[in-house]
N, C-alpha and C positions, 0 to 999 in steps of 0.2 A: 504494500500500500504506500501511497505518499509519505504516509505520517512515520514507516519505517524507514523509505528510504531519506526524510529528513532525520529520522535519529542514530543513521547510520554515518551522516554526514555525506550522503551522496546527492542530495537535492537542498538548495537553499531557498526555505519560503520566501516569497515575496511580501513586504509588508500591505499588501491588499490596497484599495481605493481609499484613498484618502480626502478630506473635504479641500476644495479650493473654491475661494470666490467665483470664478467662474462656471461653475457647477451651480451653483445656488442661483447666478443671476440667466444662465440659461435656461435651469426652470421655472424662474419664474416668470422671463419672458414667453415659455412654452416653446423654445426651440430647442433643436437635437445640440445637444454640446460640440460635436463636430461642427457643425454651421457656425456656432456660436465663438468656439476657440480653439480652431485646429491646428493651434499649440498644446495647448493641455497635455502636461505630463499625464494626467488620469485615463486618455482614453484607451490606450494598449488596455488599460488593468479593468476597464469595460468590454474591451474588446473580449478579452481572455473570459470573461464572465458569464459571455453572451453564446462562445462556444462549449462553454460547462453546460450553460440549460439546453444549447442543443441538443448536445449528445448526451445530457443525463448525467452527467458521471466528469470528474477532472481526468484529461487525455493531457498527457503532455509528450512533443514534441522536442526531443532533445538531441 
């Protein structure tokens, strides 16, 4: 599983989505973050999120 091969020291978590201003003011504009600031360091760790609900399950790619 993930969680062994982080305690194996073979995979290093990511620390997850993190809040940034920009986040906050794209939804409260109602626009995609992308449109809004496609700088955002947060979108990969959206990104990453969006193909975990795809396929159900964390896949990773290494």
């Amino acid at each position: 599983t993930d969680w062994e091969a982080v305690d194996a020291g073979d995979l290093k978590p990511s620390p997850g989505i993190r809040d940034r201003t920009s986040i906050t003011k794209a939804y409260g504009e109602r626009k995609p973050l992308l449109d809004y600031d496609p700088d955002c360091d947060q979108l990969q760790c959206f990104d990453e999120l969006a193909h975990i609900v795809e396929a159900g399950e964390v896949v990773r790619h290494v």
